[in-house]
Each structure stands twice: as C-alpha cells, then as structure tokens.
Backbone as CSV, one residue per row, in Angstrom:
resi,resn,N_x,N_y,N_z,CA_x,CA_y,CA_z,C_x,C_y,C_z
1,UNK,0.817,-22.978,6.225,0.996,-21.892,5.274,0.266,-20.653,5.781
2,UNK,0.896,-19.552,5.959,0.298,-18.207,6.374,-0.741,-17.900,5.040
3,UNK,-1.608,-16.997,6.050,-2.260,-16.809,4.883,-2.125,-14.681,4.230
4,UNK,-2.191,-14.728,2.918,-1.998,-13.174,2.461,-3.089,-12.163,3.233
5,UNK,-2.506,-11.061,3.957,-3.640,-10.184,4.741,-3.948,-8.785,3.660
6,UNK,-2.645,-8.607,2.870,-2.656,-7.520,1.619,-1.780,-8.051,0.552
7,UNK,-2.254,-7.612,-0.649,-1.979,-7.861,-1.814,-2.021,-6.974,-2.619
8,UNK,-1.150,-5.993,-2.604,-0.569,-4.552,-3.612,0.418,-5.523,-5.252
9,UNK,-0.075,-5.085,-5.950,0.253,-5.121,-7.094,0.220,-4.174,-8.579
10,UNK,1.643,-3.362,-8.350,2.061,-2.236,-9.462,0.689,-0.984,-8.611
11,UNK,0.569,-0.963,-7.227,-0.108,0.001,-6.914,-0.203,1.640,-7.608
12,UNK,-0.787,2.469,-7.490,-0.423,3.655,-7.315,-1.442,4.757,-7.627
13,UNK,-1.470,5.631,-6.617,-2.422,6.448,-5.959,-2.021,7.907,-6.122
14,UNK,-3.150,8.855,-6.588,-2.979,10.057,-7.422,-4.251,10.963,-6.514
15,UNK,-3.724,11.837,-5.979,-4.603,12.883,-5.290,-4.450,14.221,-5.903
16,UNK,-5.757,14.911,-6.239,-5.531,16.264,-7.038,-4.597,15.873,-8.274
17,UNK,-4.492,15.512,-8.782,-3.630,15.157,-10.018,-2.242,14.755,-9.592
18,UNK,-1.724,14.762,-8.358,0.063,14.839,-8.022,-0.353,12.924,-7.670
19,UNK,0.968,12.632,-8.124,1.200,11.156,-7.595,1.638,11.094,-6.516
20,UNK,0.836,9.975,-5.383,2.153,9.986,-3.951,2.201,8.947,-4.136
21,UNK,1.827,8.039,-4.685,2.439,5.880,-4.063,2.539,5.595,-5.480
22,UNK,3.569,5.040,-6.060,3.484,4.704,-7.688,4.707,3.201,-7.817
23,UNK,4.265,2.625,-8.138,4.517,0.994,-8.141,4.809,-0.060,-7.538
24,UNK,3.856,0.403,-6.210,3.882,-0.028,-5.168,3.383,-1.801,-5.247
25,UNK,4.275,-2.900,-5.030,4.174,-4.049,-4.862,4.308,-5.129,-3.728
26,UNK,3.896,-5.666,-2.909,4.098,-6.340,-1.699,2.863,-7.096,-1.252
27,UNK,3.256,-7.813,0.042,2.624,-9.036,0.243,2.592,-8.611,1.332
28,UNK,1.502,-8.624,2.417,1.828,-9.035,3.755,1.193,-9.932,4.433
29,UNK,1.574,-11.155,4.996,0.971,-12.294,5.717,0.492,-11.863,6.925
30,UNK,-0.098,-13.283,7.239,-0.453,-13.147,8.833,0.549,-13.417,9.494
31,UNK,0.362,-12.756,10.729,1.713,-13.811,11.898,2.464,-13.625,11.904
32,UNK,2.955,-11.834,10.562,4.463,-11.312,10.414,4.508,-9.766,10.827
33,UNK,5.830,-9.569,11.316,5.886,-7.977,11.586,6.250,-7.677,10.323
34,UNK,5.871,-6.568,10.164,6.017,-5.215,9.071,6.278,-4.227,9.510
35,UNK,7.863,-3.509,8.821,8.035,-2.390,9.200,7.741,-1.235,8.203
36,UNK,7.596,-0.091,8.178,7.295,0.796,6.906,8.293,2.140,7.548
37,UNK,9.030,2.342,6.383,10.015,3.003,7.141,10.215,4.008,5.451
38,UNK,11.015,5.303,6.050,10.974,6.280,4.877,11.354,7.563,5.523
39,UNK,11.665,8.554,4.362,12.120,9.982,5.021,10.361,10.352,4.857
40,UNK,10.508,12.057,5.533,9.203,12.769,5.624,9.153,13.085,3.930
41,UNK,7.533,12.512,3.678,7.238,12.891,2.211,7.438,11.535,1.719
42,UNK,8.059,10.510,2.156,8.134,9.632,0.958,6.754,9.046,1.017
43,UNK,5.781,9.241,1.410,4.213,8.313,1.210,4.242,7.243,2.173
44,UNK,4.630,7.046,3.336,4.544,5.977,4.353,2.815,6.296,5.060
45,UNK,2.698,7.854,5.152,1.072,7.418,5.079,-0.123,7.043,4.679
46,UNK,0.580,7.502,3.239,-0.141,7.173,2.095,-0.213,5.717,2.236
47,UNK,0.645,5.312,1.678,0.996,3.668,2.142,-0.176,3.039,3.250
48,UNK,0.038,3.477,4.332,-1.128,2.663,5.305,-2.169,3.093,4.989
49,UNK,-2.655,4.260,4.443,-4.285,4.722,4.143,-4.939,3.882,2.693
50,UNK,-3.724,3.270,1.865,-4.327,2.364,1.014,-4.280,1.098,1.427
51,UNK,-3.124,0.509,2.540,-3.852,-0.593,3.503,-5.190,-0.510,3.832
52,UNK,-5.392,0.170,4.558,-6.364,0.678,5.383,-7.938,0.935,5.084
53,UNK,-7.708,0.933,3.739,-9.188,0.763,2.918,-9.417,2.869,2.541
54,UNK,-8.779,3.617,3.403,-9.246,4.582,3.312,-8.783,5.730,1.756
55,UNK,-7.692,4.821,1.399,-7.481,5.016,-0.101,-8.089,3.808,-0.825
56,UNK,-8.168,4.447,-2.529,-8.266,3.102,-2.840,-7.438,3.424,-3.710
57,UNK,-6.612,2.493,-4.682,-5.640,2.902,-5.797,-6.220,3.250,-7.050
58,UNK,-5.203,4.079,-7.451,-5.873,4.780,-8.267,-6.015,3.996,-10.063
59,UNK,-4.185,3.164,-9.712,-4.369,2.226,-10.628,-3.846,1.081,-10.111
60,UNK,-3.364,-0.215,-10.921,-3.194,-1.529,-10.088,-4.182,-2.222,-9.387
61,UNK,-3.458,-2.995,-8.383,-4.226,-3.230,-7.328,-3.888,-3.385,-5.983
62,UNK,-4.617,-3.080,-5.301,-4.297,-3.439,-3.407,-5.880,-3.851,-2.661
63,UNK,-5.293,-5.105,-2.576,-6.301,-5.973,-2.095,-5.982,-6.710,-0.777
64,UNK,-7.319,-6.651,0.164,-7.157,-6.791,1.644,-8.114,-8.280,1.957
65,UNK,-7.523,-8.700,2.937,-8.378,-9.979,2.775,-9.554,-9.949,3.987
C-alpha cells in the first residue's frame, strides 16, 4: 500500500482578501507521477506553494506527511 505524501481537503487560500485556490481536494501518494496542468492564472502556483509548506490554507486542510 503506497503511502499519502499530501492530503488537501476542501482547501482554499486567500491573499490580500482575493481568493486564488478554493476547493481544492486531492491525494498524492508515493511512487506516483503528478501532473498539474492549467491556463496562466488558474493557481497552478499557488497550488505547489501550498504543497510546499510555503502557503498555508487559509481554510480546510492541506496536510504533508
């Protein structure tokens, strides 16, 4: 059984008052590729900076193991 490396649940992250990541849900294991894919603006960096520890959410949760 792989084990969970992130754990986003109903994420979502609010800078200066504007929302960029809002119900953001997913799993990612070990031992799997992940792609993150999107037009410019849709929050794909956002996205990895709350992987990444360097966001934290603003509500929900996203949890790293």
């Amino acid at each position: 059984m792989e084990r969970d490396l992130l754990l986003a649940e109903n994420a979502e992250k609010k800078i200066d008052g504007t929302v960029k990541l809002s119900g953001i849900s997913c799993t990612v294991q070990q031992n799997k590729a992940v792609a993150l894919i999107g037009h410019n603006g849709s929050g794909k960096s956002s996205m990895l900076k709350l992987i990444a520890g360097i966001y934290e959410a603003s509500s929900g949760k996203a949890e790293r193991a």
